[in-house]
N, C-alpha and C positions, 0 to 999 in steps of 0.2 A: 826045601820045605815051604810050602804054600801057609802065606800070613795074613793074616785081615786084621788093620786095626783103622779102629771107629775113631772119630771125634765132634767135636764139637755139641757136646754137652752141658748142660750145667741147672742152674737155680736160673726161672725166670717167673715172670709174675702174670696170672692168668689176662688172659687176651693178648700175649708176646708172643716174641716168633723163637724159632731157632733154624738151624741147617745143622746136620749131621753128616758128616761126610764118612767113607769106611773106602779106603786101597789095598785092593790086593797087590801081594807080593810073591815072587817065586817062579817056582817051574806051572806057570798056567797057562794051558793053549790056547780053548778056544771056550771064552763064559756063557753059558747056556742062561741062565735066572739069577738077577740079584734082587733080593729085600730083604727089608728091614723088618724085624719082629722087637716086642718086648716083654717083657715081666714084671708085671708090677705086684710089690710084696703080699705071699699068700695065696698070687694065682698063676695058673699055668702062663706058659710061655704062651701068646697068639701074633698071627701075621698080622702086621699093617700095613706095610704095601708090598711091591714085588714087579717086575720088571722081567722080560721074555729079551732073549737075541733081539728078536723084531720089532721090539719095545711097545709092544703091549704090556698093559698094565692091570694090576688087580688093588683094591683098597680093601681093609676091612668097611664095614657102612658106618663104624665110630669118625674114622678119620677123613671120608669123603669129602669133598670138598675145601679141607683143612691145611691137606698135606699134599705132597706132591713128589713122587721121588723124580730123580731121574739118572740118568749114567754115561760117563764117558768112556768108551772102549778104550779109546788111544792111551788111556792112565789106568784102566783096570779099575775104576771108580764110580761107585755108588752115591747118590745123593739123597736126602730127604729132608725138605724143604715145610718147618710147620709153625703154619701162624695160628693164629684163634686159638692159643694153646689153653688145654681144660687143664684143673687139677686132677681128672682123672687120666689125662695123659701120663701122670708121675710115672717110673717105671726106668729099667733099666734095657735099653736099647739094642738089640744085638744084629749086625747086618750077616748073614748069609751069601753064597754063591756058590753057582751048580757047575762044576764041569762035566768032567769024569764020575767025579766025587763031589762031599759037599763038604764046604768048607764056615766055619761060623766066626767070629770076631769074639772079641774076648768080652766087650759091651761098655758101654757108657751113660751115664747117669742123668738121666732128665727129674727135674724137678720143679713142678708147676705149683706155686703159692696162692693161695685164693687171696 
């Protein structure tokens, strides 16, 4: 069974950074798209970054500049790398990957304090 779990979350204080990291685990052959999406309370889930085999990349235009994911195959590992953090970054984190299937993470808590 194919697993994703996130970390590196928590409470930070606006203009801080974090990194989130999310590893997959299991029977996965070959990762086609990882990124990270969130939900911040009240509104729909939206993508914030996203990463291709090829490693192109897609940002929402909130986080441009901000964030950066990035990924290691050799570890089945997604990154997302965010400084300048807003309090409307608050939200709860969730990293995605495409193979076959898509696969989601169970998510983790970012919390930006003004």
């Amino acid at each position: 069974q194919v697993q994703l779990v996130e970390s590196g979350g928590g409470l930070v204080q606006a203009g801080g950074s974090l990194r989130l990291s999310c590893v997959a685990s299991g029977p996965i052959s070959s990762i086609n798209t990882m990124g990270w999406y969130r939900q911040a309370p009240g509104k729909q889930r939206e993508l914030v970054a996203s990463m291709s085999k090829g490693r192109s990349t897609n940002y929402s235009d909130a986080v441009k500049g901000r964030f950066t994911i990035s990924r290691d195959n050799s570890k089945n590992t997604v990154y997302l790398q965010m400084t300048s953090l807003k309090p409307e970054d608050t939200g709860v984190y969730y990293c995605k990957i495409v193979t076959v299937r898509t696969y989601w993470g169970q998510g983790t808590q970012v919390t930006v304090s003004s």
